[in-house]
Residue frames relative to the residue before (quaternion, step in Angstrom):
aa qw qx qy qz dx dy dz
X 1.0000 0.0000 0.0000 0.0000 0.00 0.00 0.00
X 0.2572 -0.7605 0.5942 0.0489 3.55 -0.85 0.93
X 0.6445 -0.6564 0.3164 0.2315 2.67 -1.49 1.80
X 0.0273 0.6421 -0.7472 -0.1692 4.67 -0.72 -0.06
X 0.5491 -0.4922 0.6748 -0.0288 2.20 -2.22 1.42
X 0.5185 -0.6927 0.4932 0.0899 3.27 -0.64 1.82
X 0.3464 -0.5587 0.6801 0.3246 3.67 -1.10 0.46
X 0.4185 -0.5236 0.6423 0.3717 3.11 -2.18 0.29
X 0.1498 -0.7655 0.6209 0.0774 3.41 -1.16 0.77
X 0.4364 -0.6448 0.6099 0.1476 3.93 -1.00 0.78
X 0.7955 -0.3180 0.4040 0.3207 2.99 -1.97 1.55
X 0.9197 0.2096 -0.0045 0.3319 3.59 -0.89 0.52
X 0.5627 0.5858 -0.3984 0.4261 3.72 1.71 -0.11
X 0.3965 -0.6836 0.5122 0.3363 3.10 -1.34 -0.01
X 0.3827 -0.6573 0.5640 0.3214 3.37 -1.24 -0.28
X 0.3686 -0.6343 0.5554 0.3916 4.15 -0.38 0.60
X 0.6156 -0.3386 0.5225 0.4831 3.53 -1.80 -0.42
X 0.6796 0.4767 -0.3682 0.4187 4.21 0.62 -0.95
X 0.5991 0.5968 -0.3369 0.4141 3.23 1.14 -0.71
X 0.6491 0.5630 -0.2322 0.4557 3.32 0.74 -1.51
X 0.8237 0.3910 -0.1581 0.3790 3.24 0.72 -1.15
X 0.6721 0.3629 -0.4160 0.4935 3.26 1.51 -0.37
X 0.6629 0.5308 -0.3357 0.4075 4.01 0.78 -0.51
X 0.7850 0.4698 -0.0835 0.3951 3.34 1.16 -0.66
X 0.6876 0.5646 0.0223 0.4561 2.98 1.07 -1.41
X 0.8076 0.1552 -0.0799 0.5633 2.97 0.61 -1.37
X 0.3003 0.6716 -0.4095 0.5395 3.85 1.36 -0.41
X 0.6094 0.5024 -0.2638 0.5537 3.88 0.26 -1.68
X 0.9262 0.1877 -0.1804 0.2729 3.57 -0.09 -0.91
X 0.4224 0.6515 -0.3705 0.5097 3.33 1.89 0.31
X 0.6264 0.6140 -0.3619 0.3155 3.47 1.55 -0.87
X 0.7827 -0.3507 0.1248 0.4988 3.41 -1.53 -0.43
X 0.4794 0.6649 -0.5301 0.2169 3.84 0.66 -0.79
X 0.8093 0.4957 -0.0296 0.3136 3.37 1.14 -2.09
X 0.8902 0.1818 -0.1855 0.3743 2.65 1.28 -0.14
X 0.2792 0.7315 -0.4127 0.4654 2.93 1.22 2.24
X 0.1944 -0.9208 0.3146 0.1239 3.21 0.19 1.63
X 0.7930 -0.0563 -0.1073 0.5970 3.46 1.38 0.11
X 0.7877 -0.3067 0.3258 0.4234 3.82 -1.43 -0.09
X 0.9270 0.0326 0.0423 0.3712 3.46 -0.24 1.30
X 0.2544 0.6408 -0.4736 0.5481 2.19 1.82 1.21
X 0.2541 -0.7073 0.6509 0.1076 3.91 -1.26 0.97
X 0.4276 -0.6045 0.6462 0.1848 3.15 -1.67 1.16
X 0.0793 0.7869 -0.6120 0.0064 4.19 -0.45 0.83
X 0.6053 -0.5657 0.4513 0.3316 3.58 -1.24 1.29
X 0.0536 0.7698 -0.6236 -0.1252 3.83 -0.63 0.27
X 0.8302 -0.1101 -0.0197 0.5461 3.80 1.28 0.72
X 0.6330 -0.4744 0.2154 0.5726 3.53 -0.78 0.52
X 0.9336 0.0458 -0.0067 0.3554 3.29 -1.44 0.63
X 0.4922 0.4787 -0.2609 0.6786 3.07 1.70 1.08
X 0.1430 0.7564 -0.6376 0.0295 3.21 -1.17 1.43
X 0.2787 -0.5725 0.7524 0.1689 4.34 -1.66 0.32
X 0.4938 -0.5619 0.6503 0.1325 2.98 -1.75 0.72
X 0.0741 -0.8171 0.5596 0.1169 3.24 -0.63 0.65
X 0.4908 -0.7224 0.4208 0.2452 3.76 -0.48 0.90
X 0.5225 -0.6520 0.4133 0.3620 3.52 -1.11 1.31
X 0.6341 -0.4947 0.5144 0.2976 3.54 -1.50 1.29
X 0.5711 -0.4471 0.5315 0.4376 3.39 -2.00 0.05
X 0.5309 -0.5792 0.4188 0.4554 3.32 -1.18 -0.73
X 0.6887 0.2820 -0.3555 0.5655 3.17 -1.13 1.24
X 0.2394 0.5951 -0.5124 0.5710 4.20 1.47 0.49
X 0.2079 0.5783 -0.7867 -0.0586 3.25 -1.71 0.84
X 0.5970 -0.4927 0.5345 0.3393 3.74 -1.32 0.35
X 0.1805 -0.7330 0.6427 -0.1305 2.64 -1.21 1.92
X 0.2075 -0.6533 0.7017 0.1941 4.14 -0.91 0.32
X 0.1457 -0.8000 0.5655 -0.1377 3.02 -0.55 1.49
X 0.7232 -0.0720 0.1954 0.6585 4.50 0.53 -0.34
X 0.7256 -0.4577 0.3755 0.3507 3.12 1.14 0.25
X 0.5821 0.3681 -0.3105 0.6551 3.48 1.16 0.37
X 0.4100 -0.6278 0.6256 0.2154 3.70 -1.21 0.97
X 0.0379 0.5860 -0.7895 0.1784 3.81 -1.40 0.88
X 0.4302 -0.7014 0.5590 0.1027 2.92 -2.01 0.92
X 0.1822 0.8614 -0.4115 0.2356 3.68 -0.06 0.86
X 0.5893 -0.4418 0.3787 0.5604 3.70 -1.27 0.27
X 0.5326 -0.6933 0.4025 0.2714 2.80 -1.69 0.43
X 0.6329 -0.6466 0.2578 0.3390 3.96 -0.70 1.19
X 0.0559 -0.7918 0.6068 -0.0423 2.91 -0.85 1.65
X 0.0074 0.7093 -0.6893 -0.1476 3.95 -1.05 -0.36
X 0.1920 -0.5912 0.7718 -0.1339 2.99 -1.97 1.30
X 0.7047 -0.4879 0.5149 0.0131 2.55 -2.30 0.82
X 0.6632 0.6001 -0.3158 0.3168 3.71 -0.55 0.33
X 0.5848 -0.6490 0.4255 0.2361 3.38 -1.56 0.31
X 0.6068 0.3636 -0.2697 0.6534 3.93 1.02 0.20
X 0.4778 -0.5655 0.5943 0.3143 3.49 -1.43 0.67
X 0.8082 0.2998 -0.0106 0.5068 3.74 0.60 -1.46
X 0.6095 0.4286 -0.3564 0.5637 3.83 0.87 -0.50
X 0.2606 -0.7568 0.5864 0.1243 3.82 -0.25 1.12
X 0.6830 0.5562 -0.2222 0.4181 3.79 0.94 -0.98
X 0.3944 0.7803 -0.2978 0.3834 3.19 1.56 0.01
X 0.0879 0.7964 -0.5735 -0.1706 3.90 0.35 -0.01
X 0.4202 0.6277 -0.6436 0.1235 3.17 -1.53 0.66
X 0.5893 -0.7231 0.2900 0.2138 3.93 -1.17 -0.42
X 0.1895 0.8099 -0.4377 0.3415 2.74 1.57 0.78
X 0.1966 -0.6025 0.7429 0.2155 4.41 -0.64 0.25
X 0.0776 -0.6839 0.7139 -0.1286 2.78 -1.53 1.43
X 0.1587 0.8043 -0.5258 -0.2269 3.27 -1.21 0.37
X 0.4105 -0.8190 0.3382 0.2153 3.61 -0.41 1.30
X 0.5602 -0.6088 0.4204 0.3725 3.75 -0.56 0.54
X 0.8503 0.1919 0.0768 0.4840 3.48 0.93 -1.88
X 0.3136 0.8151 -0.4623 0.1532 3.18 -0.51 1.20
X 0.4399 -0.8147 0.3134 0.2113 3.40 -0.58 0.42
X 0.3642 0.8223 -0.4091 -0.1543 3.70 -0.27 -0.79
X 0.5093 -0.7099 0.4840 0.0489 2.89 -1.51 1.47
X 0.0599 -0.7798 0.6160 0.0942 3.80 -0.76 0.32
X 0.6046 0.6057 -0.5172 0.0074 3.04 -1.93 -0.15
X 0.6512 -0.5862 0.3834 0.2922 3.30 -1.35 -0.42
X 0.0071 0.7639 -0.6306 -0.1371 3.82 -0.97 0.77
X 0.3578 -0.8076 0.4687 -0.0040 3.16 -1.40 1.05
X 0.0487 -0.8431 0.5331 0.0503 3.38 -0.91 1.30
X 0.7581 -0.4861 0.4037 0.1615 2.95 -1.38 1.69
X 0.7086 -0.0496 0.3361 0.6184 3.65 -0.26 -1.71
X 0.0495 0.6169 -0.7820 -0.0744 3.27 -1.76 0.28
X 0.1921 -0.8041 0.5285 0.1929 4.02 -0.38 0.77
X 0.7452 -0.5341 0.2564 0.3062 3.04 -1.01 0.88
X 0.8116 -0.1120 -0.0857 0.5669 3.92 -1.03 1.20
X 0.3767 0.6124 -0.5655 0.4041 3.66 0.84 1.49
X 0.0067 0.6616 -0.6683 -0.3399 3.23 -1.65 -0.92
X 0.3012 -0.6623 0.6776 0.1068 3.25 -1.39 -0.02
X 0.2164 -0.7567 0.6088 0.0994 3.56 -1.68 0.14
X 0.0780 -0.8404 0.5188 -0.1360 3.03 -0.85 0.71
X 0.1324 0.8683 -0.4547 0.1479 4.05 -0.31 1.10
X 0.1781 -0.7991 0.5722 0.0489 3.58 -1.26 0.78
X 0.3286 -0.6856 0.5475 0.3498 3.57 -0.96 -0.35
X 0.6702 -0.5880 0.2720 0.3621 2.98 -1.39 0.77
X 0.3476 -0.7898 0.2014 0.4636 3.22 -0.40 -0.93
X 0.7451 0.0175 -0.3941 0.5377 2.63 1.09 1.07
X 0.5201 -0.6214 0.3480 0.4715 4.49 -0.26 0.96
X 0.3872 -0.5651 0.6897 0.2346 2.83 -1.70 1.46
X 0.6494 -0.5727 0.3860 0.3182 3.21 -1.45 0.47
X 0.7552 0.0301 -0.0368 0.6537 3.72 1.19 -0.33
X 0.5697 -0.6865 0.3012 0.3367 3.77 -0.88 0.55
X 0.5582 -0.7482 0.3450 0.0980 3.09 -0.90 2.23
X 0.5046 -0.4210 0.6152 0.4354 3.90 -1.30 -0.21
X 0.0147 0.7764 -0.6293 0.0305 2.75 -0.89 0.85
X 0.0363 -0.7666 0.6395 0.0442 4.41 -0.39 1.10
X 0.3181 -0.7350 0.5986 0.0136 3.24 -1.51 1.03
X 0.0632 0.7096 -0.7017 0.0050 3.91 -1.32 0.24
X 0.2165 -0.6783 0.6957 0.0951 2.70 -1.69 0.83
X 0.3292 -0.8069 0.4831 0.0842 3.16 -1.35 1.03
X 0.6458 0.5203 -0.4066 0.3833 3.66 0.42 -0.03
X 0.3009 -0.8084 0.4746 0.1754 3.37 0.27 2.26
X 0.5634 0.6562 -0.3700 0.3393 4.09 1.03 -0.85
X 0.7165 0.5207 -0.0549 0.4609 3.63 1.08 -1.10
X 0.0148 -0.7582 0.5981 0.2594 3.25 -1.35 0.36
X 0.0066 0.6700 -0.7184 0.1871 3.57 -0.12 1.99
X 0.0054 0.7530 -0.6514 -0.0929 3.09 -1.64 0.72
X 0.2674 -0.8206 0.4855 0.1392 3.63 -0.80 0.41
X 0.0316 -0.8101 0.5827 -0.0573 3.59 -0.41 0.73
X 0.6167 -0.5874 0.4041 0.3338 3.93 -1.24 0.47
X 0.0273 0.8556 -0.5085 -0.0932 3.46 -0.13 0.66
X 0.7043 -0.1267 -0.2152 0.6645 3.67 1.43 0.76
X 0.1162 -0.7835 0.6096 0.0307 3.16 -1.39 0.20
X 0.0127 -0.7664 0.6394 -0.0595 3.93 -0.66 0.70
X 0.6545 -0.4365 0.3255 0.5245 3.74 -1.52 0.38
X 0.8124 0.4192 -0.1523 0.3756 3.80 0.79 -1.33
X 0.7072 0.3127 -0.1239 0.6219 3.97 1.62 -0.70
X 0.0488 0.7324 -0.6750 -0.0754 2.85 -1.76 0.50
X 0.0396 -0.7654 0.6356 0.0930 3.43 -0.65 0.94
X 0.3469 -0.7088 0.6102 0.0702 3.11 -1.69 1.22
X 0.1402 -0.8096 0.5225 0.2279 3.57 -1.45 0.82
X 0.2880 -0.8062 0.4802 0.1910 3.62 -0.80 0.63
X 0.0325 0.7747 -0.6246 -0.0930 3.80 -0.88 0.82
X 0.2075 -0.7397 0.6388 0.0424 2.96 -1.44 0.67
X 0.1940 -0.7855 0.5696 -0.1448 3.82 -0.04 1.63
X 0.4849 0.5514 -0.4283 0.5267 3.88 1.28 0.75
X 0.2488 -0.7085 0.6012 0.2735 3.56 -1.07 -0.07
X 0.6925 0.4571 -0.4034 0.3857 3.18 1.01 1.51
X 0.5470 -0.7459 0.2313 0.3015 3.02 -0.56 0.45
X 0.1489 -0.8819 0.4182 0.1586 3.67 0.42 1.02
X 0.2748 -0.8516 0.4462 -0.0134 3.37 -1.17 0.72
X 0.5694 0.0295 -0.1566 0.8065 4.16 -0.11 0.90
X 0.0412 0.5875 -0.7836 0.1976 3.57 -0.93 1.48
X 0.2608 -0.7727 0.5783 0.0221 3.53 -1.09 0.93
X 0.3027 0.7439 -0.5940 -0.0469 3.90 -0.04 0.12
X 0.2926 -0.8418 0.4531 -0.0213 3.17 -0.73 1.13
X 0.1342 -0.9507 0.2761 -0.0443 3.30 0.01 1.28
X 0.0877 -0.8081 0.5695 0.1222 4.21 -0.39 -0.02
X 0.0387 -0.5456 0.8367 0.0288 4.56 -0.89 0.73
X 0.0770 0.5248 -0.8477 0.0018 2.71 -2.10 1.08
X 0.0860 0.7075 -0.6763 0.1861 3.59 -0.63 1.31
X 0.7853 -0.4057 0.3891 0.2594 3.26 -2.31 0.39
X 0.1026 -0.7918 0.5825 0.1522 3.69 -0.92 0.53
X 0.6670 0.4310 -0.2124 0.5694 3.31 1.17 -0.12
């Protein structure tokens, strides 16, 4: 139902029942209540005195301005490099990529014996389309263990652990984050 523009009416007019019902009534039901098609859906301006429903985002969607028009999407990042879509690419072009993912979390080591290393690897959970950035930390402020990538694919990542103490350290934490291409 589309919105009518009310007449001006003078001190002292009336309004008819068609009137009432078309300026009021049906106005009333062109407004925002009526024309919201589910939870979380947003009402966005799409020109002066003009507005479109825009449809609730996936989860984890925030609202991007994009040419001037609002769209739900990852939030806007830019990067470094020599391929729009091939992330593994090095060069200096600034890119910014439409689709992308990123994954966090921690992987945990058991034991690390003294002036050893060790390795250790998971899959993502679910394959970036090409092979992501991937940043590491190590947690174990007492220690000097360090952890570095010791392979890495769109779908695996295996981690190496050194240990440069002459002790054996124990619940090592390296704590990781891949943001790569999904498209």
């Amino acid at each position: 139902m589309a919105y009518n523009t009310p007449p001006t009416k003078a001190t002292g007019d009336t309004l008819t029942a068609a009137e009432w019902n078309t300026y009021v009534r049906d106005n009333m039901a062109a407004g925002v209540p009526d024309v919201m098609g589910a939870a979380g859906d947003l009402l966005v301006g799409s020109g002066p005195d003009a507005a479109n429903v825009l449809s609730k985002g996936d989860d984890g969607a925030v609202l991007r301005m994009i040419g001037g028009n609002v769209s739900w999407g990852v939030p806007l990042i830019t990067r470094f490099g020599g391929h729009a879509t091939n992330w593994a690419t090095s060069g200096s072009s600034i890119y910014t990529p439409d689709q992308y993912r990123m994954e966090m979390g921690v992987f945990n080591f058991a034991s690390i014996g003294a002036t050893t290393n060790i390795y250790g690897g998971f899959n993502f959970n679910a394959a970036f389309a090409g092979t992501p950035l991937v940043f590491l930390t190590t947690f174990k402020p007492t220690a000097d263990v360090r952890s570095l990538i010791y392979a890495l694919t769109a779908s695996h990542l295996d981690i190496a652990l050194y240990n440069y103490t002459a002790l054996t350290i124990t619940n090592v934490a390296v704590m990781w984050m891949a943001i790569g291409p999904t498209a």
